[in-house]
C-alpha positions in Angstrom: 96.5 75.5 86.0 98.4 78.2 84.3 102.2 79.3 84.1 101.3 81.8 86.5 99.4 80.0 88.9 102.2 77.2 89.1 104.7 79.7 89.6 102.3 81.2 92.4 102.2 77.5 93.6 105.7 77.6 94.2 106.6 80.7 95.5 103.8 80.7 97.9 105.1 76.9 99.2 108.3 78.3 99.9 107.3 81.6 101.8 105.0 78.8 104.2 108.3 76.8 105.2 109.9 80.0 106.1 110.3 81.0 109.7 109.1 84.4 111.3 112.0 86.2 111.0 112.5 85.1 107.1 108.8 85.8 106.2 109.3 89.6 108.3 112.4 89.9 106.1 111.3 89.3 103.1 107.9 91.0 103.5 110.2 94.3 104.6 112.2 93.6 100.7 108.3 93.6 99.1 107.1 96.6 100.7 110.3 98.8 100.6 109.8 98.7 96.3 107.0 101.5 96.1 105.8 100.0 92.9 105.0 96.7 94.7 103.9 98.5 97.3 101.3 100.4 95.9 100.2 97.3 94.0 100.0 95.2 97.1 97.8 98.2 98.7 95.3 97.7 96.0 95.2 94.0 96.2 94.8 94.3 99.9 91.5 96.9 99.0 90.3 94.6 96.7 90.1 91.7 98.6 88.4 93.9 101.2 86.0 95.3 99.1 84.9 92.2 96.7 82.3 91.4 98.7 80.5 94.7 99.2 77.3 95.7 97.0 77.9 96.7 93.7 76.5 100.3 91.9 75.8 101.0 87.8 78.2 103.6 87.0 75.1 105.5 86.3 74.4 105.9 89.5 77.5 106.7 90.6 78.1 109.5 88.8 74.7 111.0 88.8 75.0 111.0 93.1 78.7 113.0 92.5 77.1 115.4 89.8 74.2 116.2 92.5 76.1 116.5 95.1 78.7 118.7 93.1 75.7 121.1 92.7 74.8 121.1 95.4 77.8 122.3 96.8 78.1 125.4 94.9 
């Protein structure tokens, strides 16, 4: 286990003993730092998203260039 991960341990041990109200208030701190908000957003996507199918980038880009021409 890394630094990080042990220091996750932790922190994550201590937000489980908290009650309700303590977890509400110190979710409230996380999100009110845009920063940390923003980066919680992505994690939040992320985890949503890991499991859908994958593209090539190829791909990708050749659908948005057709449909770019398309459109003009």
């Amino acid at each position: 286990m890394t630094t990080a991960q042990a220091t996750a341990e932790v922190f994550w041990a201590a937000f489980k003993t908290m009650s309700k109200e303590e977890r509400r208030a110190f979710l409230e701190r996380l999100v009110a730092e845009p920063k940390l908000r923003e980066d919680l957003l992505d994690a939040a996507l992320i985890e949503e998203r890991k499991r859908e199918p994958t593209r090539p980038l190829q791909d990708v880009l050749s659908s948005r260039r057709s449909r770019a021409t398309r459109a003009r």
